[in-house]
N, CA, C and O of each residue as an XYZ file, in Angstrom:
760
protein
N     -28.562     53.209     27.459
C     -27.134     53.391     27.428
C     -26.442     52.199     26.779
O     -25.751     52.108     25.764
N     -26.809     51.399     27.597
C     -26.238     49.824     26.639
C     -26.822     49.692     25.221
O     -26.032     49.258     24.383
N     -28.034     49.983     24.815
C     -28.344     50.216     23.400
C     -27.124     50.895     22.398
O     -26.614     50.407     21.390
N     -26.894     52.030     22.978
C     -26.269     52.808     22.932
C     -24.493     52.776     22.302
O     -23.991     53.272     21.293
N     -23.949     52.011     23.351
C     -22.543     51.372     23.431
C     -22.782     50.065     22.260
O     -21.842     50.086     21.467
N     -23.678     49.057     21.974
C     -24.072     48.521     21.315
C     -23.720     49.031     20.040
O     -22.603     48.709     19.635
N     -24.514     49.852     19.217
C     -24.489     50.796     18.286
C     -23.180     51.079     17.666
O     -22.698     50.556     16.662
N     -22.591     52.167     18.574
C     -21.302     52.527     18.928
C     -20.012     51.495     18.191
O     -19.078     51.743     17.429
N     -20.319     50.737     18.599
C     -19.715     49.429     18.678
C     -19.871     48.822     17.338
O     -18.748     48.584     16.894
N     -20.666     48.525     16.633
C     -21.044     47.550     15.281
C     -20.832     49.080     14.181
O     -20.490     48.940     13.007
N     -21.032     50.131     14.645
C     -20.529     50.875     13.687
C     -18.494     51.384     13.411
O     -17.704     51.599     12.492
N     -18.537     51.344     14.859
C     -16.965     51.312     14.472
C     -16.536     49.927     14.000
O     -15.456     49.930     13.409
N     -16.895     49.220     14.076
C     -16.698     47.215     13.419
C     -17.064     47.726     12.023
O     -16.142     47.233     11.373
N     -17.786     48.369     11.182
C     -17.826     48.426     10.249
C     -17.067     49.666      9.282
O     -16.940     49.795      8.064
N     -16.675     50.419     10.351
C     -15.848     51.848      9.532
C     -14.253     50.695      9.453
O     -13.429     50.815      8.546
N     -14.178     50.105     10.097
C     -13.007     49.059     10.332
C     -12.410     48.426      9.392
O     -11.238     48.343      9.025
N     -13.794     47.810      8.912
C     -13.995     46.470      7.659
C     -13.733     47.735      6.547
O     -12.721     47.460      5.903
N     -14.194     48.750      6.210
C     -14.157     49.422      5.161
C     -12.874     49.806      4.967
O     -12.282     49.665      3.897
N     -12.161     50.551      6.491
C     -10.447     50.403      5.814
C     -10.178     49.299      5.537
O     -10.251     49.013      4.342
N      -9.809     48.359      6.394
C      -9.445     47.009      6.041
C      -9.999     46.697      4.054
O      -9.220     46.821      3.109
N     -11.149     46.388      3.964
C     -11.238     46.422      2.027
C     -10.819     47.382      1.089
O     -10.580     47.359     -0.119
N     -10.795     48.279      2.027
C     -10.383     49.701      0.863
C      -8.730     49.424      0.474
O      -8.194     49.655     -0.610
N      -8.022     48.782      1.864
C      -6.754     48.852      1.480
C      -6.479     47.315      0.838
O      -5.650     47.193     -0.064
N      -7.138     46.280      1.296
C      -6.142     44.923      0.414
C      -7.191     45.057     -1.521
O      -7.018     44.171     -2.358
N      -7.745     45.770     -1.684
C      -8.265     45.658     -3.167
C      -7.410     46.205     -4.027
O      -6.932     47.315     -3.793
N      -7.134     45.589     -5.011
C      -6.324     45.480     -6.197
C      -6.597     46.733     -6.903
O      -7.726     47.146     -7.167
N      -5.404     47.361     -7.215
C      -5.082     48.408     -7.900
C      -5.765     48.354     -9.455
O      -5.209     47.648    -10.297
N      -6.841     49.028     -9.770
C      -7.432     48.633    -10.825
C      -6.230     49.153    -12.515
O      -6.045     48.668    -13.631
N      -5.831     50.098    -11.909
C      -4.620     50.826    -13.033
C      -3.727     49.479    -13.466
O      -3.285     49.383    -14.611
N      -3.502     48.455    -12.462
C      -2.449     47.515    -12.788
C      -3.092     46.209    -14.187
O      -2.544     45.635    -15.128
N      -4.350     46.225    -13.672
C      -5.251     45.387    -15.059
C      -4.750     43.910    -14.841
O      -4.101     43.338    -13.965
N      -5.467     43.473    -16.282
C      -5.521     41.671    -15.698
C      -3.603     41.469    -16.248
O      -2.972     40.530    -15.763
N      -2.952     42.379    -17.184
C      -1.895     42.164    -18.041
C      -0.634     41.899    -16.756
O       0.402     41.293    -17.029
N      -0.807     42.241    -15.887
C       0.008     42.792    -14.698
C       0.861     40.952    -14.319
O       1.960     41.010    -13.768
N       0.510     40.069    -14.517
C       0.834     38.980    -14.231
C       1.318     38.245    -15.971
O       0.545     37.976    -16.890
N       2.863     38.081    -15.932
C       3.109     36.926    -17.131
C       3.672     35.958    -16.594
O       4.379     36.042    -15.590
N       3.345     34.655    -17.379
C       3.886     33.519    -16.833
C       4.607     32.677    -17.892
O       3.999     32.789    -18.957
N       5.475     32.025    -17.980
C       6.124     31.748    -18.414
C       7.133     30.425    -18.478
O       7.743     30.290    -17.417
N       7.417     29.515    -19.385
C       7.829     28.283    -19.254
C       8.892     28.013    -19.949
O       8.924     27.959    -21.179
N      10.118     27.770    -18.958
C      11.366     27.715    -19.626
C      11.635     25.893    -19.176
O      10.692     25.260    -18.700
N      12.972     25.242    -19.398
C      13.374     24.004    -19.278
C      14.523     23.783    -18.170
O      15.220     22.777    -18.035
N      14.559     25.428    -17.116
C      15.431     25.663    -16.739
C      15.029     24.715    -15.351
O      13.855     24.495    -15.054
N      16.055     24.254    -14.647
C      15.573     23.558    -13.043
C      15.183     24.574    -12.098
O      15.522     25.700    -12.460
N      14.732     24.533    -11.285
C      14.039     25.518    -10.506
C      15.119     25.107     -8.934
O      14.976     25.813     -7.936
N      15.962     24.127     -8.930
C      16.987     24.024     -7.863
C      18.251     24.364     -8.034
O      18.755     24.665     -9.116
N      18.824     24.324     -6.931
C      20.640     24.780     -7.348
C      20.964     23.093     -6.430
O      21.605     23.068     -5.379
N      20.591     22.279     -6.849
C      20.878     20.647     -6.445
C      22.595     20.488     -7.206
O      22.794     21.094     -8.259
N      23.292     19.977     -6.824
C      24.735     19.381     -7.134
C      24.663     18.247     -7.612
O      24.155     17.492     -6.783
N      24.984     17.616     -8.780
C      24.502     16.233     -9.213
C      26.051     15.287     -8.511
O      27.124     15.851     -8.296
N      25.833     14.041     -8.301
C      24.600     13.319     -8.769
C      23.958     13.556     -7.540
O      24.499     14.010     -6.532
N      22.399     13.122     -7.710
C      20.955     13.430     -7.188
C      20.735     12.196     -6.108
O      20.001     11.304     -6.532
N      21.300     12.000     -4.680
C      21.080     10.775     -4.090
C      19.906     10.125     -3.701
O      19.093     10.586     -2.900
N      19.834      9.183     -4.204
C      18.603      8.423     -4.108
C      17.478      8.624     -3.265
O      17.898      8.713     -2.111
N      16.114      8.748     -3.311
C      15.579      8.690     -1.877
C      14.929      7.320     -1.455
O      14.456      6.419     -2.148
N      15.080      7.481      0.123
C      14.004      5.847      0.598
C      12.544      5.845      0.147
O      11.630      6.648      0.340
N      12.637      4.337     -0.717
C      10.932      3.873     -1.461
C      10.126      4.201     -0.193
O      10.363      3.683      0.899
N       9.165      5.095     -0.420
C       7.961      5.255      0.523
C       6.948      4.184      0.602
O       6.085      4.258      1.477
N       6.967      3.302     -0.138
C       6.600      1.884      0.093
C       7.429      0.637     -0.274
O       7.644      0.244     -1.421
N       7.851      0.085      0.848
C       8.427     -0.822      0.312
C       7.577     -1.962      0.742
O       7.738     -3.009      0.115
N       6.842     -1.949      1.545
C       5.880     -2.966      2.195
C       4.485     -3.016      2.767
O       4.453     -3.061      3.996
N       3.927     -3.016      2.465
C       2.390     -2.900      2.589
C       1.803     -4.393      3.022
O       1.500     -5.374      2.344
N       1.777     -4.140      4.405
C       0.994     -5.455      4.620
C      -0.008     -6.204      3.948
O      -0.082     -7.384      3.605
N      -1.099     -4.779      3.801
C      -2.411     -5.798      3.208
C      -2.479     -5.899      2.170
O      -3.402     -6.537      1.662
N      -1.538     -5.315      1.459
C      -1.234     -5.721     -0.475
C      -0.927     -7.224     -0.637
O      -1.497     -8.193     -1.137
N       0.505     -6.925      0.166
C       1.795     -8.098      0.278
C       1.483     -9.142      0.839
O       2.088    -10.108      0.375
N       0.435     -9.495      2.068
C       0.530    -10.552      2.407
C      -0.681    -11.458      1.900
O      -1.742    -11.076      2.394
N      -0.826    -12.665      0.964
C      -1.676    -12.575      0.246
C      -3.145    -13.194      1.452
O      -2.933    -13.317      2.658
N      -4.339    -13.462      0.906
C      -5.516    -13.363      1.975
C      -5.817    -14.903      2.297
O      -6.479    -15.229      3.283
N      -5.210    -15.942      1.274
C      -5.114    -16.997      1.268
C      -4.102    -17.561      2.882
O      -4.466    -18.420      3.685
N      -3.532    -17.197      2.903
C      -2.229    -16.914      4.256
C      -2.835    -16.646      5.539
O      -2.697    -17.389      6.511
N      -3.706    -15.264      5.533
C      -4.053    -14.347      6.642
C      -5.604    -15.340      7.150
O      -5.845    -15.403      8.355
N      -6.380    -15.924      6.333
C      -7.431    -16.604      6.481
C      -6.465    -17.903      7.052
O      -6.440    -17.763      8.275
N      -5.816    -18.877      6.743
C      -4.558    -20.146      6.833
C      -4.604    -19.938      8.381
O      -5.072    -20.683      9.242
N      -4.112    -18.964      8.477
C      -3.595    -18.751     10.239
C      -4.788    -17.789     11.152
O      -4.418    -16.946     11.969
N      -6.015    -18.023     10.910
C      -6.621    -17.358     11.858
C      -6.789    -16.169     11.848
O      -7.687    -15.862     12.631
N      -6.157    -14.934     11.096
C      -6.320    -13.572     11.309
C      -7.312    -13.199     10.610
O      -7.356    -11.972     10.693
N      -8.461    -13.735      9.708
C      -9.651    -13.577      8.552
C     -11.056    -13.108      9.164
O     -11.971    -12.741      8.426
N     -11.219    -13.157     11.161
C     -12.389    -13.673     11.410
C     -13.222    -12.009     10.643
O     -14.395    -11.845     10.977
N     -12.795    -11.263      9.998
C     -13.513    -10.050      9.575
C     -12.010     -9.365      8.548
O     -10.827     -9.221      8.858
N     -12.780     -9.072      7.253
C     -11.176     -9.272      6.285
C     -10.134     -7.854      6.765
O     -10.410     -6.833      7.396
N      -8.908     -8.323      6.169
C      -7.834     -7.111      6.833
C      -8.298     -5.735      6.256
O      -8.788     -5.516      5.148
N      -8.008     -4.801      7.336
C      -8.670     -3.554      6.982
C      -7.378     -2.635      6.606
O      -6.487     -2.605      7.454
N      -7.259     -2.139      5.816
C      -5.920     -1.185      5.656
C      -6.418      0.354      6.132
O      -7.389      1.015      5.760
N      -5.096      0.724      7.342
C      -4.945      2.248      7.821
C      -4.462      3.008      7.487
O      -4.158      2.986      6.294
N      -4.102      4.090      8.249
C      -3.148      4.386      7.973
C      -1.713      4.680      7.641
O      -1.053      4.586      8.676
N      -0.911      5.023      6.526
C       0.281      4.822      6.057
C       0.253      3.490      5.669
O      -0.613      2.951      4.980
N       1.337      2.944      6.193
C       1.203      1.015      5.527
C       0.703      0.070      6.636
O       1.043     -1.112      6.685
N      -0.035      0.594      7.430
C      -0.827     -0.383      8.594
C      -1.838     -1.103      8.110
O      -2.850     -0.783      7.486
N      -1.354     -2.283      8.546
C      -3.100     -3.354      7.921
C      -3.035     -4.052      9.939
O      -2.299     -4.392     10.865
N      -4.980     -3.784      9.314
C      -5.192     -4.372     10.638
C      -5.816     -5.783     10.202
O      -6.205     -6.153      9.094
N      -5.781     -6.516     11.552
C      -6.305     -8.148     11.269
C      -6.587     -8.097     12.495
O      -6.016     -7.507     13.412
N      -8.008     -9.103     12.477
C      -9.077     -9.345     13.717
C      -8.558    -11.173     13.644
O      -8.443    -11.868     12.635
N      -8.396    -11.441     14.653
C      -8.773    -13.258     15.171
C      -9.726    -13.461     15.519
O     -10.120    -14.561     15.130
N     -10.405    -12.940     16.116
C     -11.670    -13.020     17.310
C     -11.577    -12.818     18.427
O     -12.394    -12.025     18.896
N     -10.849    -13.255     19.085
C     -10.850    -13.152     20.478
C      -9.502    -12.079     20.900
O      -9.312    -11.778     22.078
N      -8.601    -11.552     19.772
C      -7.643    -10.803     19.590
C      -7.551     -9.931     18.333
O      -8.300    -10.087     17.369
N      -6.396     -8.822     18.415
C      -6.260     -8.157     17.156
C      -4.671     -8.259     17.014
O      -3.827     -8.318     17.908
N      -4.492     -8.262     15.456
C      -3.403     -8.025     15.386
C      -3.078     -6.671     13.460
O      -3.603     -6.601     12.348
N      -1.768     -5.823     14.325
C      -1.524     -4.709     13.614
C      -0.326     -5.045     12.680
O       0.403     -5.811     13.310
N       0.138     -4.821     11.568
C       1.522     -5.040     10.949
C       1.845     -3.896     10.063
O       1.179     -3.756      9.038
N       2.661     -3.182     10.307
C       3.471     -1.970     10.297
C       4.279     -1.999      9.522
O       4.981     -3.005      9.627
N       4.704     -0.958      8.278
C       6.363     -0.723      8.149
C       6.500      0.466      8.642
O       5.505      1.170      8.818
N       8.092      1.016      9.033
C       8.412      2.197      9.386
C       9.237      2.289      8.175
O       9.972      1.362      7.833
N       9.106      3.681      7.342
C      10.867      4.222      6.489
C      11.133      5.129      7.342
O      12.216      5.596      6.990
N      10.639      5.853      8.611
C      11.113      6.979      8.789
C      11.855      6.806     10.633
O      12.228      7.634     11.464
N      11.795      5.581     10.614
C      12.467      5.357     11.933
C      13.333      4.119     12.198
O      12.979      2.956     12.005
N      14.001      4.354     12.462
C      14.844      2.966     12.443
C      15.044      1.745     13.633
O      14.800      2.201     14.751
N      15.400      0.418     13.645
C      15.566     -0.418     14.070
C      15.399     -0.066     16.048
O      14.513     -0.196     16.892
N      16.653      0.358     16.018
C      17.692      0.682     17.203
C      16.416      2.255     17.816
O      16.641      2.418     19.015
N      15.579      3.025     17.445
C      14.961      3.827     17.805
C      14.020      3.660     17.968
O      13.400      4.522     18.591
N      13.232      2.286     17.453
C      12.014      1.724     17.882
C      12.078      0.927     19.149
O      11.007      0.852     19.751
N      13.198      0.262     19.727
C      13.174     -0.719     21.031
C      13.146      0.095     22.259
O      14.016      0.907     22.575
N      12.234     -0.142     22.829
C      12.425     -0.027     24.652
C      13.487     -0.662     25.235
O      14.033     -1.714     24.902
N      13.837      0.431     26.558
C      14.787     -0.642     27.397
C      15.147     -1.804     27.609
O      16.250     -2.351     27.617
N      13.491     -2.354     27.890
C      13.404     -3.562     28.032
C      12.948     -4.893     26.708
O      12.274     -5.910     26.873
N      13.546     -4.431     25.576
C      12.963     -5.377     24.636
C      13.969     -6.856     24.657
O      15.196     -6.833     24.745
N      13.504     -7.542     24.601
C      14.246     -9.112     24.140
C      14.593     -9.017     22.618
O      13.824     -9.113     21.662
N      15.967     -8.802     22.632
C      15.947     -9.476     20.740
C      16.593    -10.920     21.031
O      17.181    -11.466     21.964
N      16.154    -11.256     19.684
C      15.889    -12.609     19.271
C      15.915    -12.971     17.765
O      15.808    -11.971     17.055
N      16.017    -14.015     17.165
C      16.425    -14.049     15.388
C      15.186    -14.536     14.903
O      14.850    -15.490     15.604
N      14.525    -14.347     14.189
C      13.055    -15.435     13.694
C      13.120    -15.333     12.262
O      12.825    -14.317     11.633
N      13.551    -16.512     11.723
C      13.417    -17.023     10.502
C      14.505    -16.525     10.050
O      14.482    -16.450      8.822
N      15.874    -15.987     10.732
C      16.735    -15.270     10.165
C      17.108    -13.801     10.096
O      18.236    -13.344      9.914
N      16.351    -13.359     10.213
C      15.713    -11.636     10.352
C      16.133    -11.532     12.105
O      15.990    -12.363     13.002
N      16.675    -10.202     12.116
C      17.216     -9.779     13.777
C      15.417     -8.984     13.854
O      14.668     -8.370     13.094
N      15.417     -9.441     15.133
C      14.025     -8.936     15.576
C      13.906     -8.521     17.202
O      14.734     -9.034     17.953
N      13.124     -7.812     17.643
C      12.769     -7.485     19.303
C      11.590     -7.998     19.704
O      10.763     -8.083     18.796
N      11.088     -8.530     21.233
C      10.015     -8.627     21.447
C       9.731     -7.652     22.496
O      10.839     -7.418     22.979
N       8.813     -6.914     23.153
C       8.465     -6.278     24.279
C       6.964     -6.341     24.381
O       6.043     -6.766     23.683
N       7.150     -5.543     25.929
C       5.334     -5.688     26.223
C       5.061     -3.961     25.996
O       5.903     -3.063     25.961
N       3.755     -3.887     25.876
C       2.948     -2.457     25.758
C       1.375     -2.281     26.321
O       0.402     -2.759     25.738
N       1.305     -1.425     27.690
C      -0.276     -1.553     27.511
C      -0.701     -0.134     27.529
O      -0.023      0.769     28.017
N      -2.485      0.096     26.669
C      -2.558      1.387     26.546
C      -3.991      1.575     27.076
O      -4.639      0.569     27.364
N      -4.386      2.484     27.184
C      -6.018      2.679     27.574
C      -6.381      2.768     26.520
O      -5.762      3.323     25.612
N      -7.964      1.990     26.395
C      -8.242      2.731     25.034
C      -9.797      3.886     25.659
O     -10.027      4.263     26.808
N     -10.458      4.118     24.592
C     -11.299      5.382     24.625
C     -12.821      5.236     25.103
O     -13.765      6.025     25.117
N     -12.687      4.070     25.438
C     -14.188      4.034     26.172
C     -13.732      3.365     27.500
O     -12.919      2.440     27.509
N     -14.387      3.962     28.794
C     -14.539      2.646     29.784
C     -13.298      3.176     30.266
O     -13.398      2.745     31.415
N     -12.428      3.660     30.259
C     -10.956      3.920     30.948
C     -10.390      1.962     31.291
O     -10.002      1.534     32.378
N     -10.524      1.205     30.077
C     -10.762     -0.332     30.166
C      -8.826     -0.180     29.230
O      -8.230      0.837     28.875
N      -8.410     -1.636     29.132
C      -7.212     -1.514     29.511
C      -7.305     -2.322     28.491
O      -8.269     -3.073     28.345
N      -5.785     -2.219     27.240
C      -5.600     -3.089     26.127
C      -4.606     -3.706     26.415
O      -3.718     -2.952     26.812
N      -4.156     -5.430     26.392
C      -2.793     -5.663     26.411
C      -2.361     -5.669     25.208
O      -3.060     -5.909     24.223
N      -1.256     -5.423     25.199
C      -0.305     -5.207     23.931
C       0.937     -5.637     23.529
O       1.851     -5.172     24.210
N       1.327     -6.520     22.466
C       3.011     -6.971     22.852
C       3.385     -6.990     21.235
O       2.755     -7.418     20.267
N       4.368     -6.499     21.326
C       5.236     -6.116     19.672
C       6.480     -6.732     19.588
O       7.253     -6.951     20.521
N       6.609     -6.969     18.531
C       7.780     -7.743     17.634
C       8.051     -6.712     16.608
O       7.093     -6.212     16.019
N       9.126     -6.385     16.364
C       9.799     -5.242     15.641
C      11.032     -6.390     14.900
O      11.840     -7.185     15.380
N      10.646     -5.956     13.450
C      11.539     -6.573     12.587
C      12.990     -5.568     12.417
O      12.673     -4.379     12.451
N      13.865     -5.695     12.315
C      14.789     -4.745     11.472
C      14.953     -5.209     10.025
O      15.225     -6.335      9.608
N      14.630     -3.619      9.091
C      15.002     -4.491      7.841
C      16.207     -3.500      6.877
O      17.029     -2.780      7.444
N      16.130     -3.612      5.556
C      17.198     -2.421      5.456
C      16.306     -1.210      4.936
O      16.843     -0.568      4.033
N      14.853     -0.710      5.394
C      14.252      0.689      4.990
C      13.581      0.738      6.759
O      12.622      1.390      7.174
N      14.158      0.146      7.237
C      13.337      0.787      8.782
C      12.851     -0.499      9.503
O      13.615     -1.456      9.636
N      11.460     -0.520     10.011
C      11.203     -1.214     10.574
C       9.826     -2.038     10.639
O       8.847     -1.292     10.627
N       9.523     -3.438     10.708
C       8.458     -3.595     10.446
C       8.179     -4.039     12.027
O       8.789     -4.765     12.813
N       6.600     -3.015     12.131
C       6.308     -3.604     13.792
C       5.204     -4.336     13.272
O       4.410     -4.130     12.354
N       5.447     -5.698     14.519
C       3.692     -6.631     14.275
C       3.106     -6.575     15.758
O       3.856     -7.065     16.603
N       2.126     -6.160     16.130
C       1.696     -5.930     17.358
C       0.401     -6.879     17.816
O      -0.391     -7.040     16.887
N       0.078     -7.449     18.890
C      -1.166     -8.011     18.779
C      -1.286     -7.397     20.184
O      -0.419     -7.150     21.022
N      -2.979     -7.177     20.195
C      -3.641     -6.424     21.033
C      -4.969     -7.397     21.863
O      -5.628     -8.331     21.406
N      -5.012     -6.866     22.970
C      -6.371     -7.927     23.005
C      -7.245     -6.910     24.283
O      -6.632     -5.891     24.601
N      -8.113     -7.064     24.736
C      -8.934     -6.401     26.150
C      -8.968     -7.746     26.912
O      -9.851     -8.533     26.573
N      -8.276     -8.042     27.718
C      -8.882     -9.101     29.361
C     -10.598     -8.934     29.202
O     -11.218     -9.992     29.087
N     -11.320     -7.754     29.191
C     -12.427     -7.939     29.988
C     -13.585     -8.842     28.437
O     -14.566     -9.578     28.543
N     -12.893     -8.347     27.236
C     -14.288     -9.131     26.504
C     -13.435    -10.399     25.623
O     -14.206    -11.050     24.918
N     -12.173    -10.786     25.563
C     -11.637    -11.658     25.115
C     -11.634    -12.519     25.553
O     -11.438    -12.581     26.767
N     -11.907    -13.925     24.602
C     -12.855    -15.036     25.380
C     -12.187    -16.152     24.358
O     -12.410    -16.305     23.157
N     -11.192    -16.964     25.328
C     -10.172    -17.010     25.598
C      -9.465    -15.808     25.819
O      -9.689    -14.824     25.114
N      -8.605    -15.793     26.758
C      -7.272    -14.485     26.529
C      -6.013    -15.361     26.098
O      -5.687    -16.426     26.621
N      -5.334    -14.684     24.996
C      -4.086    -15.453     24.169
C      -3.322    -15.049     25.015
O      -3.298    -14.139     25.844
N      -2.578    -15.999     24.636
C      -0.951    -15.686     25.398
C       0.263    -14.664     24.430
O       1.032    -14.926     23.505
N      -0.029    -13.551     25.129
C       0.369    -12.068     23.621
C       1.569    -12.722     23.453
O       1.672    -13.220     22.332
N       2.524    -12.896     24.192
C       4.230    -12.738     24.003
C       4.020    -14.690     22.540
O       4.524    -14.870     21.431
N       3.348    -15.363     23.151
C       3.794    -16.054     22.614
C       2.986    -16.763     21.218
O       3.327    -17.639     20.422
N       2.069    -16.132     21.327
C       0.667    -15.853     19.938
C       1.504    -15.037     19.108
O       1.625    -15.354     17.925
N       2.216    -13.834     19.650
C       2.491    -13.222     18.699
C       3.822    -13.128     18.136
O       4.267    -12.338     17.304
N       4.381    -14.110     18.766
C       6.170    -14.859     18.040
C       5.593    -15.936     17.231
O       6.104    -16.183     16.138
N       4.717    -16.514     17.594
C       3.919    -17.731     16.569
C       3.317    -16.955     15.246
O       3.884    -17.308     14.212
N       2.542    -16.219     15.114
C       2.298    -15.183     13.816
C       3.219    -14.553     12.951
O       3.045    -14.260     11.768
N       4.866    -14.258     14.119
C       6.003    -13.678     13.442
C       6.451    -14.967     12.635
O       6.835    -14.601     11.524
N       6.516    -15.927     12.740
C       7.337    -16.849     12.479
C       6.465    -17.244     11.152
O       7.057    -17.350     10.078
N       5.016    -17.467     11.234
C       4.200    -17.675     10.132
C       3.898    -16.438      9.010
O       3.050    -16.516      8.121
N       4.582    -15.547      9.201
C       4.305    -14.043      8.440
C       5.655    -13.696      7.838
O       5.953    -13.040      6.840
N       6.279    -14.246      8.621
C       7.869    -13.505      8.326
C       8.443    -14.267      6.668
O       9.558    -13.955      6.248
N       7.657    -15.130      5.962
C       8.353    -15.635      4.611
C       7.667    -15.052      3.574
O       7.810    -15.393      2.400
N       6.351    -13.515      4.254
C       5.834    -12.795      3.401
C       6.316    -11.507      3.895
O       5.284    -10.862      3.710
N       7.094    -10.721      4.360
C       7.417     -9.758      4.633
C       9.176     -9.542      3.909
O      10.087    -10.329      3.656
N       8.950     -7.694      3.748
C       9.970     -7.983      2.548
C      11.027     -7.179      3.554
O      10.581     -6.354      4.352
N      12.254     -7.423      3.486
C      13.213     -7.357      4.496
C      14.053     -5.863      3.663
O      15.046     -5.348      4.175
């Protein structure tokens, strides 16, 4: 019986498939002529001039921009900067990490937590706050503390990261990583 229903079954699956192809196949009467294409100089928008500018999708690229002579200078070299994704370059110290960010698609005032400290460094209005996240092995715990630049295309975040359990020394995030802002900030483009 179950043989049976089996059967039953893979043959109606296939009377199925046959409507299904019979109906999406191309009308052979219509031929290959059935499609012209064609190239005029006409715009393909109904845009209103003038055409307002859009925001440079790069205006800052850490690991382009900041040169390696610099990033080796201050400790961030112990393994060279790795570029991520969008305009993220990562940098290893050794015993810490640190991330440097631009945002175009978010701004200043939408990147701060409640609790951020702003503060001026080198001239540039900036935030500091804390952040901690789990990461993916070990249910083990990252500390995290960011400095958010404001500039005039968004925002540049510099983050340094570290694990308590294998960081040997543990840095002092809040204040390692206002010391890096202050040494980074006369290569970052505002």
């Amino acid at each position: 019986m179950l043989a049976k229903a089996r059967l039953l079954s893979a043959l109606c699956a296939l009377v199925a498939a046959v409507v299904v192809v019979s109906q999406v196949q191309p009308d052979p009467a219509a031929g290959p002529d059935a499609v012209q294409l064609r190239s005029t100089d006409i715009p393909m928008t109904t845009i209103k001039s003038p055409v307002i500018a859009t925001v440079n999708p790069d205006p800052f690229d850490p690991c382009r921009d900041i040169p390696l002579d610099v990033v080796q200078r201050i400790g961030l070299a112990y393994t060279p900067p790795d570029p991520e994704d969008a305009l993220r370059c990562h940098y290893d110290a050794g015993n810490y990490q640190m991330a440097v960010e631009a945002f175009v698609w978010r701004t200043y005032e939408q990147t701060l937590p409640a609790d951020a400290v702003e503060l001026d460094i080198d001239g540039h209005r900036a935030a500091q706050y804390w952040i901690m996240k789990p990461t993916d092995w070990n249910n083990r715990w990252w500390i995290t503390c960011m400095i958010a630049f404001k500039t005039s295309y968004g925002v540049i975040q510099q983050s340094l990261f570290y694990s308590p359990i294998y960081s040997e020394p543990d840095p002092d995030c809040m204040q390692t990583n206002l010391q890096r802002a202050h040494e980074l900030a006369p290569f970052y483009k505002f």
